[in-house]
C-alpha positions as CSV (number, residue, x, y, z in Angstrom):
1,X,0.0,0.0,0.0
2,X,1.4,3.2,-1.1
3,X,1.4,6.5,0.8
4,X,0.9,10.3,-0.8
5,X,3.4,12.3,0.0
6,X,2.1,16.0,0.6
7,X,4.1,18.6,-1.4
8,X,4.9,21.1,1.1
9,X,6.9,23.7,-1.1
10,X,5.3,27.1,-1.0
11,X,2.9,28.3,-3.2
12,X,4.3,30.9,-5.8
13,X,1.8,34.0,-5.7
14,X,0.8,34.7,-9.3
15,X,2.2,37.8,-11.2
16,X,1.5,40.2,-13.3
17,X,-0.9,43.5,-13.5
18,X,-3.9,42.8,-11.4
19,X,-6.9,42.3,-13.2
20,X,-9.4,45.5,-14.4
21,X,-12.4,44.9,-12.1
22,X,-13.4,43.9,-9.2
23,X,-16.5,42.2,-10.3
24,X,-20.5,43.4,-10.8
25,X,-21.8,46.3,-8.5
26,X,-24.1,44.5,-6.0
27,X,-27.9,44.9,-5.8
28,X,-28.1,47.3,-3.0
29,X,-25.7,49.8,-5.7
30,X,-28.1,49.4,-8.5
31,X,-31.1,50.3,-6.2
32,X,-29.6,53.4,-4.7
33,X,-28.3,54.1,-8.2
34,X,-32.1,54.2,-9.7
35,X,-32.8,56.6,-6.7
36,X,-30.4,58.9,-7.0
37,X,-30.0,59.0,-10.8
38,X,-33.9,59.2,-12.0
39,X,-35.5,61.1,-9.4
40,X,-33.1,64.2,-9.7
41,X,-33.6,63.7,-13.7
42,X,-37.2,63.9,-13.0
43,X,-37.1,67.0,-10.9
44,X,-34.8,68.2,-13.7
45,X,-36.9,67.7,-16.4
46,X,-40.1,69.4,-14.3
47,X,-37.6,72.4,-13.4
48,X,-38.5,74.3,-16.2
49,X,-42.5,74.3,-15.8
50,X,-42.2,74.8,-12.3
51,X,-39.7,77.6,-12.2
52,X,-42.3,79.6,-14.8
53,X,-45.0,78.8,-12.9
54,X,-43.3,80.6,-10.0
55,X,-42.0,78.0,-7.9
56,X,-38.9,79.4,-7.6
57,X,-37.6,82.0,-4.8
58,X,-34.4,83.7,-4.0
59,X,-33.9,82.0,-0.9
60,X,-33.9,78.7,-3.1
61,X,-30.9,80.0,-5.6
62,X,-29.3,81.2,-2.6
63,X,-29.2,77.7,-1.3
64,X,-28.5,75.8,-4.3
65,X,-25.7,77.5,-5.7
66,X,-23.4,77.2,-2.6
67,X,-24.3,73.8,-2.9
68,X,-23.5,73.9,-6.5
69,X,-20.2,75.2,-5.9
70,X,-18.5,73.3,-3.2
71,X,-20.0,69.9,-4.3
72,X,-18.9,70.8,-7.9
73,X,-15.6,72.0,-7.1
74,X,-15.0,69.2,-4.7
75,X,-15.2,66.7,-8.1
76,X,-13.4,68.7,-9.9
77,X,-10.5,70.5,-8.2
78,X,-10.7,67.3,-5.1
79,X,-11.6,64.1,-6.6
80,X,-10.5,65.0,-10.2
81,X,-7.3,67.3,-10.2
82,X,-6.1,66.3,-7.0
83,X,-6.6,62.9,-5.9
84,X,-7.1,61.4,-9.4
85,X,-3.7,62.8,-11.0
86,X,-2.0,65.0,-8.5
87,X,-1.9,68.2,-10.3
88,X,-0.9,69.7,-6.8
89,X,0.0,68.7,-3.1
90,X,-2.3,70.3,-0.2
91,X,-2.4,70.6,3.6
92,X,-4.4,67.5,5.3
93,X,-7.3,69.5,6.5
94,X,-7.6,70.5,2.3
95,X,-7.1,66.9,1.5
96,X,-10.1,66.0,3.7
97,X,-12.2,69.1,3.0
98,X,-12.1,68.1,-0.8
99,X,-12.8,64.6,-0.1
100,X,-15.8,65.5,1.6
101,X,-16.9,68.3,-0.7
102,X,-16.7,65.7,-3.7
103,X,-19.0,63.6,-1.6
104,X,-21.6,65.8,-1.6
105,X,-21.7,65.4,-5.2
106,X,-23.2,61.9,-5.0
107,X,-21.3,60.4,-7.9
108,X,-20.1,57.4,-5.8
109,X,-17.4,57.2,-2.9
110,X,-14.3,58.8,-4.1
111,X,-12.0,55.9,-4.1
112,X,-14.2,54.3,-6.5
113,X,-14.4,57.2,-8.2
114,X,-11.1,58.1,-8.5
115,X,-10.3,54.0,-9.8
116,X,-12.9,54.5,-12.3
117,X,-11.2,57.6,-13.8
118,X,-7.7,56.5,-13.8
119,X,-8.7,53.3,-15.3
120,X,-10.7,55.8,-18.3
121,X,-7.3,57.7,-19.0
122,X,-5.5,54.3,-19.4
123,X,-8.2,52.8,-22.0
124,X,-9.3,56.4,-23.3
125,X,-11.9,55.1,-26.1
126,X,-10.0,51.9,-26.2
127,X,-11.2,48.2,-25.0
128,X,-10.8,48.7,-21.1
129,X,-12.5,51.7,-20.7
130,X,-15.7,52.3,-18.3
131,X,-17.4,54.7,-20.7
132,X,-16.1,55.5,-23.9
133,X,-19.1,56.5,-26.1
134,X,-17.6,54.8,-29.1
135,X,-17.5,51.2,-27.8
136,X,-20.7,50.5,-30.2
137,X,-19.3,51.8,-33.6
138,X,-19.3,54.8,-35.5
139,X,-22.2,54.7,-37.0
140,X,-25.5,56.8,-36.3
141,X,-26.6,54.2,-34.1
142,X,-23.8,53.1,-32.8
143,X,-22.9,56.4,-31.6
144,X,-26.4,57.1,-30.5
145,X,-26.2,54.3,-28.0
146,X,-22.7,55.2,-27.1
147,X,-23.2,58.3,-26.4
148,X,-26.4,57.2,-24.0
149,X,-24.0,54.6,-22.8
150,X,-21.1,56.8,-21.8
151,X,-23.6,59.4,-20.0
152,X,-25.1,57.5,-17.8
153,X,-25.9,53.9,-19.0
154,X,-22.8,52.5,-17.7
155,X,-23.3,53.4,-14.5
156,X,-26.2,50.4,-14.2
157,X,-24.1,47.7,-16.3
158,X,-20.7,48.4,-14.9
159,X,-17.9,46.0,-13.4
160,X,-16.7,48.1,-10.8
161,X,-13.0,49.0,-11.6
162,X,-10.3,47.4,-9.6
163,X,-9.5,49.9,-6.4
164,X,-6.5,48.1,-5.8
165,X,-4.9,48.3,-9.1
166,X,-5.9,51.8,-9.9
167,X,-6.2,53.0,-6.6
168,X,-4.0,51.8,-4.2
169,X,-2.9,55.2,-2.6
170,X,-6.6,56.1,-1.3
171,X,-7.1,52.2,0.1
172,X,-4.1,53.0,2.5
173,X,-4.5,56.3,3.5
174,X,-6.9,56.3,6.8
175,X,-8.8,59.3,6.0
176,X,-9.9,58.4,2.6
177,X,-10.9,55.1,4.1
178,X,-13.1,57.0,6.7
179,X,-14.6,59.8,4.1
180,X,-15.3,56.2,2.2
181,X,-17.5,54.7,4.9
182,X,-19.1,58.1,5.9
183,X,-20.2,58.3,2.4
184,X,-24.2,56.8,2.9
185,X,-24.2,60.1,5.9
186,X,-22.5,62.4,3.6
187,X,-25.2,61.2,0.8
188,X,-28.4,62.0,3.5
189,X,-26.7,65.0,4.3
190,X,-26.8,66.9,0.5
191,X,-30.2,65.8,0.0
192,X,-31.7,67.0,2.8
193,X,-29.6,69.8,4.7
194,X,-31.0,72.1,1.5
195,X,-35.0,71.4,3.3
196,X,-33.8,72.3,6.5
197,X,-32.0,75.4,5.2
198,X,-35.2,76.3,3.6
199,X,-37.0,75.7,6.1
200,X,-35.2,77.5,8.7
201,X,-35.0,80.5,6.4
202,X,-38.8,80.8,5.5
203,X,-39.5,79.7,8.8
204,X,-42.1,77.6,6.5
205,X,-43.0,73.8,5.6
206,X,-43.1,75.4,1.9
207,X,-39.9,76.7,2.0
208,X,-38.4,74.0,3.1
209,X,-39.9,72.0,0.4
210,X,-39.0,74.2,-2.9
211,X,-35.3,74.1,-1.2
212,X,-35.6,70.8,-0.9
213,X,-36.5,70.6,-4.3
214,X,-34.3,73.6,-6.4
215,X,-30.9,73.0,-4.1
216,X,-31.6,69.4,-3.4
217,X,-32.6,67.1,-6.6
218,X,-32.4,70.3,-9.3
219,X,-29.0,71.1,-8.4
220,X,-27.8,67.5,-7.5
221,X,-29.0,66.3,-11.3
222,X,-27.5,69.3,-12.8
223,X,-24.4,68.5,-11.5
224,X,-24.6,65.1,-12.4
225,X,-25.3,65.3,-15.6
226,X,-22.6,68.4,-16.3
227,X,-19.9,65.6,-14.8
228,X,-21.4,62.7,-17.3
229,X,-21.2,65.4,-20.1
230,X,-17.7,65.5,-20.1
231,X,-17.5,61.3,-20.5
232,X,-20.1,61.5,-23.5
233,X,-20.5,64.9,-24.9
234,X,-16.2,66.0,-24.7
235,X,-15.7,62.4,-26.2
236,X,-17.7,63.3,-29.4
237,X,-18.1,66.6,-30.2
238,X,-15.9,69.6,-29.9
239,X,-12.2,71.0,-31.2
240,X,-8.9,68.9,-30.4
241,X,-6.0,71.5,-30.6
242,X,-4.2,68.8,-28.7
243,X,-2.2,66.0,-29.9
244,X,-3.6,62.9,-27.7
245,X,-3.0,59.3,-27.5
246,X,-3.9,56.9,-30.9
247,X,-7.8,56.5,-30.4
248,X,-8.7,59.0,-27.9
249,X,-11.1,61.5,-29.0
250,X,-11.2,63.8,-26.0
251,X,-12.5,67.6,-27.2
252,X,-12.6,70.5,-26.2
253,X,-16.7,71.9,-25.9
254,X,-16.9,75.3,-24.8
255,X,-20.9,75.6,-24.1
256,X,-19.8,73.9,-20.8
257,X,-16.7,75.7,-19.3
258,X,-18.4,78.0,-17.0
259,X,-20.5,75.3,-15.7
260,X,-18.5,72.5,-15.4
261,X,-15.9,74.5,-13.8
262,X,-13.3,74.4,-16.9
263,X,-13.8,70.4,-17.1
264,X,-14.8,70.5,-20.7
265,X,-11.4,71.7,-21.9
266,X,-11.2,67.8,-22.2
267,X,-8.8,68.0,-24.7
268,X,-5.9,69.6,-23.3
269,X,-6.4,67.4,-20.3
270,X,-5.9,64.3,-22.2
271,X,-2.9,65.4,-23.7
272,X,-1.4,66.5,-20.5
273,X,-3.2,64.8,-17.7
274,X,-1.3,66.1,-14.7
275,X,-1.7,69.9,-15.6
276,X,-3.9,72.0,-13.2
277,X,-5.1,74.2,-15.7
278,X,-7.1,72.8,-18.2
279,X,-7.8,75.6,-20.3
280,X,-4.7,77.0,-21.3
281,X,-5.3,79.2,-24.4
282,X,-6.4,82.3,-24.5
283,X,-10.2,83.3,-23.6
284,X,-10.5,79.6,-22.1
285,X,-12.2,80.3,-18.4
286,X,-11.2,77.7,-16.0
287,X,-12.6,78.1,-12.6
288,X,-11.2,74.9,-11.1
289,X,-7.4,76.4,-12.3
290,X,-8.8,80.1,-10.6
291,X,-9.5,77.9,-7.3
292,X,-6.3,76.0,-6.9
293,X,-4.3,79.3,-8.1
294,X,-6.4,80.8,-4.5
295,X,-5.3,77.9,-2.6
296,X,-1.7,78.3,-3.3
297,X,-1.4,82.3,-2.7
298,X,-2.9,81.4,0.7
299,X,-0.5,78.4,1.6
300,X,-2.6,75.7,1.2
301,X,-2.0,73.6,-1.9
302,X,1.9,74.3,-3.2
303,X,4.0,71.7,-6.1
304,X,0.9,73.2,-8.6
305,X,1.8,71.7,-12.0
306,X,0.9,74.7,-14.0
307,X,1.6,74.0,-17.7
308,X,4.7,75.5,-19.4
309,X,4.3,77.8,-22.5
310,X,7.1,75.2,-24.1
311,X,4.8,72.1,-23.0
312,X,1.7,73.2,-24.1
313,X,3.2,74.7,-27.3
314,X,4.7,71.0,-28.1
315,X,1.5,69.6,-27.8
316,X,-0.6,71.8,-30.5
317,X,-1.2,69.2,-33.2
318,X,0.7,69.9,-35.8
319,X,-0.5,71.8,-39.8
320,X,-1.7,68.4,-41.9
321,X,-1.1,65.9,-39.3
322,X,-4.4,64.0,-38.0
323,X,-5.3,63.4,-34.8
């Protein structure tokens, strides 16, 4: 009678890149995802009618648009410029301020967030990336559904990308871990602190609804859909002054500088990712640059990698090539 002998070498870990995703998005995602994608949309779409039938006070704007401005610069200036491709360096309190002002955003907990976008600039409208608008073709069609796709669709048929892979310097550091699982909080927070603003400035239940529903769901779907703009609308349409990688079609699409806070100078930022300033030639208004520009005269953000008149000249595509 024979005996098995046990191999008791050690086991060789595997090697090589770790792989895209980490698998689907679970149920519970896809639910709140429903929630807090269609009925802002919805409040959107009824905006209009209800803001000319008079629905619509000062004390609502003023609420909103502070709103508006910190959640919006926290994506763009916190959980795009900064912790996505470290356009500058900033003091911990800054690092955690931004964190949480991206938050209140509601487009997903910024390590996620920040994995999904690194992993878009690897893949730019390649295989591999989350949203590229032209993963159906470039026909009418095709584009049509890309461009659907890219907005918002993949946000309900995603595999989340892998945190680990393309975010490995949020998963260690503690306060990112903590602004993480605060993130449901934050989330109640945005959408409701508007009502009780309203409220305690009316000193009304109707106040505290129209707040609820102009600096609440109107200004959280606004912003959403500004953000998704850039993935769908500054992946199809616009200039490309910018020599970029084989394949990516970022553009420049000026309709949405002001609002988006200088995002939609897409183009530049694909060619050079790192830069703070996004719109770098002349008339091209970028608020987010303005903003980081503030926080370094005051001390709080300093290694700002402003582009270099040498750089950005480089990088103007050249008479009778094609991008």
């Amino acid at each position: 009678m024979s005996t098995a002998v046990l191999d008791q070498s050690p086991v060789t870990p595997p090697t090589g890149p770790k792989p895209l995703t980490e698998g689907p998005q679970s149920p519970g995602i896809l639910v709140a995802l429903w929630g807090f994608v269609v009925i802002p949309f919805l409040a959107l779409i009824a905006a209009v009618p209800v803001a000319w039938g008079g629905w619509l006070g000062w004390t609502d704007v003023a609420i909103a648009v502070p709103f508006y401005l910190v959640a919006g610069l926290g994506i763009t200036v916190g959980f795009h410029r900064y912790f996505t491709h470290g356009s500058f360096k900033a003091k911990r309190w800054l690092r955690i301020t931004l964190a949480v002002a991206g938050s209140l955003a509601i487009e997903g907990n910024i390590t996620q967030w920040v994995a999904d976008h690194r992993r878009h600039h690897a893949f730019s409208d390649v295989e591999g990336d989350p949203h590229s608008p032209w993963r159906f073709g470039t026909s009418v069609w095709g584009l049509t559904k890309g461009l659907f796709y890219a907005h918002v669709g993949w946000l309900f048929h995603r595999e989340l990308s892998n945190r680990e892979r393309f975010a490995p310097d949020l998963l260690a550091d503690r306060d990112i871990s903590r602004i993480d699982r605060l993130f449901p909080a934050i989330v109640i927070f945005t959408a409701l602190a508007p009502a009780v603003a309203g409220g305690l400035l009316t000193w009304s239940w109707q106040g505290a609804l129209t707040a609820f529903f102009w600096a609440g769901l109107v200004r959280i779907a606004l912003l959403h859909h500004v953000t998704w703009s850039i993935n769908s609308v500054c992946h199809v349409y616009g200039e490309r002054p910018f020599e970029v990688r084989q394949g990516d079609k970022a553009s420049n699409f000026w309709p949405l500088a002001i609002i988006s806070f200088g995002e939609s100078w897409h183009n530049l930022h694909h060619a050079d990712p790192t830069s703070a300033r996004h719109g770098v030639l002349r008339g091209q208004i970028d608020i987010s640059a303005r903003t980081i520009w503030v926080f370094e005269k005051l001390g709080w953000a300093y290694n700002v990698r402003w582009p270099k008149t040498d750089r950005i000249a480089a990088k103007l595509v050249k008479p009778g090539s094609s991008t």
